[in-house]
C-alpha angles and dihedrals in degrees: 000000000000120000110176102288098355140079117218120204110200125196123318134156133296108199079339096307114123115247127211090199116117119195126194122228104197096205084202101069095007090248128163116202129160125263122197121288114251120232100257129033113240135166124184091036126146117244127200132172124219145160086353082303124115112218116196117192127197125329104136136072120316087239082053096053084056093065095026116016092166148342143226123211116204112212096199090058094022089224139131127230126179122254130234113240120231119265093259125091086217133126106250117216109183150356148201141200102228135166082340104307127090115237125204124199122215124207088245089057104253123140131222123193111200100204102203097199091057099031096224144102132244127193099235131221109198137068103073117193097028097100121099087035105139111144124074121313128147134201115250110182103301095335116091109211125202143145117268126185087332086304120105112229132173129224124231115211092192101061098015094240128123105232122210112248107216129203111060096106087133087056111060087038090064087043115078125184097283107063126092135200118255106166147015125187147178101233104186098316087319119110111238115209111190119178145154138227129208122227120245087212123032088033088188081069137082140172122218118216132209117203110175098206105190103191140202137195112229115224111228132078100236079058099042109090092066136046123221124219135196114206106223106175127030114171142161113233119221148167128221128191113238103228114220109258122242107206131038100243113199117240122247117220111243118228113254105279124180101258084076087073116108106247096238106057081048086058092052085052097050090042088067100052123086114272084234090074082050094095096048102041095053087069091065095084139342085250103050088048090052099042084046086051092044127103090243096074097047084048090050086051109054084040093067090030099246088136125150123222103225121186119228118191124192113214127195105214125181132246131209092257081074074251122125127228121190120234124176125222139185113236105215130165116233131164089001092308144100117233134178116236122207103234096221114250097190089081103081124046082205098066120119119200134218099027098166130191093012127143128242130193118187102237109192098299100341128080117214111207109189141191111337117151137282111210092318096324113116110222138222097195119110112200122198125215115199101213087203095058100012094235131146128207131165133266133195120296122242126238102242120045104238128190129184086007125156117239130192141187124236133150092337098311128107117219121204113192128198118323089141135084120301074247100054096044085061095071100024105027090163149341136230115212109202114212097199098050099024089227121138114213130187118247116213117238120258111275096260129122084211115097116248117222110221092202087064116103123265123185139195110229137149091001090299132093117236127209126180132193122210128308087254096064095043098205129134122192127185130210111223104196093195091056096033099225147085134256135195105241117208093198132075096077122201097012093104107117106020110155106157131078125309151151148183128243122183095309097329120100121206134201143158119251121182090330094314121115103225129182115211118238099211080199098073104010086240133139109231130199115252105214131202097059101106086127086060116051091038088064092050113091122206087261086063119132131183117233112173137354112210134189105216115179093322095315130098128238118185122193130204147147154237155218131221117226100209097030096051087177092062141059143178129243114222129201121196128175127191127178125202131229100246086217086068098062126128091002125130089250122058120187121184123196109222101237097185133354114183145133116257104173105031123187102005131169120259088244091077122092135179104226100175137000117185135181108232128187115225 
């Protein structure tokens, strides 16, 4: 089992008697040390990690199962506890970590989820398909990859169908009939294939086989049902003997290289490059490319402010079940375009996929994504993704499950606002997450008899959080953290109301009025032309709508759509961004340069939708 940078080997036999005894193989010095027994010998058990815990499943007698069907290790107190069996007198044949839970098969095809938060098991409804599996298959992210009939297919969770993965042509022409699958395994986000092949003559003999598959998951919908593959590495494994050596050759020094540099003095040099020579250089040597993929660079970094803004973006894309699925993506401009590119999920075993109508907030170089709904379930879970490593983990709940809220960041807390029934936000209006403690607490509604409508639009802005209520009721509070409490604000005129798309950059507000892109003067309480954006507004057609308005790094992007007129079931997602001369602020003129105006998602259906786009500094 692999545990981050360590390999650890559970039970076995010993002259075919079970053994309780675990060693640790530390992958960094190729060490081997000796971890703590569990409570029952076992060999031929199942082993899962989850959630910095080892589950071992099965292994022993079937008496002793009774009394100990598995066990968890906890690595913080390095100790071992039993663990409950499922509510089925079945045999049990095999299991998976999967969106945070861990899932057990029965022969009789029945599922079970263990919910380690909660310490109990579910029989679980969902994965169809899945059961009967029993050779090799591996989780990569929210597919499920395995061998069928000598052919290698993926399992959607989201509509229960293996899907074909194309593109190994070069691998089953290297397999014969005589090879058989004996691995699979989720190698950073990359499918392993490892097989063997028997040899016609001698037959003792037998040759083992490598194929490194990387995958990626095409966009529209005509493509989606398949996943194309490259295959990067196809190799032969064998042993040779080394051979004694006869003679004591001298060794010869070797001149400085720049491997004898302490890393992290390396790590203060590549912090200072531009992110753009990252690719490159990581082909100079397995150690620079780790040390330019590690947590310590991006840390470096931030700590002498050469950061770059990034811009995420959550779609929500359609499957063939007329069901949508979310799915976040970098936009990045490469060879004069801007393309869209898929943020791996096979990264994290914590992941949970489909969490629709939730809210997300960009916190320093992580983006919090919470509640949202499941089906037609509203959700407490909150889910990270680390924009360095693009990784996701799991964060506290929250108390209340939100959908559709509002979130917003302010001196390290993170505030959710509304996504739940007028009855409920009675009693739970909002909640305060708390970075530095991880806590979630609940903040009291402003003091107005009128109801807020949580769909209306707040703002940071100036240290303080703004909410406004409609346009009809005219009043303005703002919610001081350092004091804890809300005040009615008698300034901001001319903001009640305000529905559509907005953001703040440095002390300018912008919005979009009647198709113009307008700034607010809080001198005056007026809305203000922003000049300069003549591109803009020519490549924007009278189906045109505004989705989202970013700050990203000082510039703004504004993202819209549009229709086609000939094809009424597709439309185009545009990106603009457009920078700001600092001498202009906080004049009565503002004139923007269009930096870049482009298409980045042409002739999609109807079905997708943008759901959230963030700057993120990384």
């Amino acid at each position: 089992m692999a545990v981050h940078s360590e390999i650890y080997q559970i039970g076995g036999s010993n002259e075919n008697k079970p053994t309780r005894a675990v060693r640790v193989l530390d992958c960094r010095s190729h060490t081997w040390r000796s971890a703590p027994d569990m409570k029952v010998a076992r060999k031929h058990a199942m082993s899962y990690f989850l959630d910095e815990k080892i589950y071992v499943i099965g292994g022993c007698k079937k008496t002793k199962e009774k009394m100990s069907w598995g066990e968890v290790f906890d690595l913080k107190t390095q100790t071992w506890k039993p663990l409950p069996k499922p509510p089925s007198n079945d045999n049990y044949v095999d299991g998976a970590v999967f969106g945070g839970r861990l899932y057990v098969f029965t022969i009789n095809n029945e599922k079970y989820a263990y919910d380690p938060t909660e310490e109990s098991w579910v029989q679980e409804a969902g994965f169809e398909g899945l059961e009967g599996i029993t050779g090799p298959w591996c989780i990569m992210g929210s597919l499920i990859f395995a061998e069928y009939h000598r052919m290698y297919v993926g399992y959607d969770a989201s509509n229960g169908k293996w899907l074909m993965v194309h593109g190994l042509d070069e691998v089953h022409t290297k397999r014969t009939k005589n090879s058989r699958t004996i691995q699979l395994v989720n190698h950073g986000g990359k499918l392993v294939i490892i097989w063997d092949v028997w040899h016609m003559c001698p037959r003792e003999h037998k040759s083992i086989w490598c194929a490194v598959i990387s995958l990626e998951e095409r966009l529209t919908q005509s493509e989606y049902e398949s996943h194309s593959s490259e295959t990067e590495t196809l190799a032969e494994m064998t042993t040779n003997p080394i051979a004694p050596p006869r003679k004591k050759i001298k060794k010869m020094k070797k001149p400085p290289s720049f491997s004898s540099i302490p890393d992290d003095v390396i790590v203060n040099i590549l912090a200072r490059i531009s992110k753009s020579h990252y690719r490159s250089l990581s082909l100079v040597s397995k150690h620079l490319n780790s040390l330019l993929s590690s947590p310590d660079i991006y840390f470096a970094r931030s700590l002498i402010g050469n950061t770059d803004a990034r811009l995420y973006m959550c779609l929500w894309l359609p499957t063939p079940s007329s069901s949508h699925r979310d799915r976040w993506f970098n936009l990045s401009y490469r060879q004069g375009q801007l393309t869209l590119v898929p943020v791996r999920r096979a990264l994290s075993s914590s992941y949970s996929p489909d969490r629709l109508n939730s809210t997300t907030v960009a916190v320093h170089s992580e983006i919090y994504q919470m509640g949202g709904s499941n089906g037609d379930k509203r959700t407490r879970a909150v889910r990270v993704l680390d924009c360095r490593s693009h990784t996701w983990r799991r964060a506290p709940d929250m108390k209340m499950a939100r959908k559709h809220a509002r979130s917003y960041f302010l001196d390290e807390k993170i505030y959710v606002i509304g996504g739940c029934t007028q009855r409920e936000e009675t009693m739970t209006w909002g909640e305060v997450f708390d970075l530095k403690t991880q806590t979630w607490k609940p903040l009291p509604k402003p003091p107005s008899d009128d109801y807020i409508n949580s769909y209306h639009n707040g703002v940071v802005f100036g240290g303080r959080l703004y909410f406004f209520t409609t346009k009809k009721n005219k009043k303005n509070y703002a919610y001081d953290p350092k004091e804890g409490r809300w005040v009615q604000e008698a300034g901001f005129v001319g903001l009640e109301g305000m529905t559509g798309p907005w953001c703040v950059i440095g002390s300018v507000i912008f919005a979009e009025h009647g198709g113009i892109f307008k700034w607010y003067d809080p001198r005056n309480g007026k809305w203000l032309e922003v000049h300069g954006l003549n591109e803009v507004h020519t490549k924007r057609a009278k189906s045109s709508r505004t989705i989202q308005l970013v700050n990203h790094g000082g510039k703004l992007v504004i993202i819209w759509d549009a229709w086609h007129m000939r094809q009424r079931e597709h439309k185009s997602v545009w990106c603009a961004v457009i920078s700001f001369e600092k001498c202009l602020f906080p004049s009565s003129y503002m004139r923007g340069r269009v930096e870049e105006c482009r298409v980045f998602l042409g002739l999609a259906h109807k079905s997708y939708k943008l759901s959230s786009c963030l700057s993120v500094l990384v």
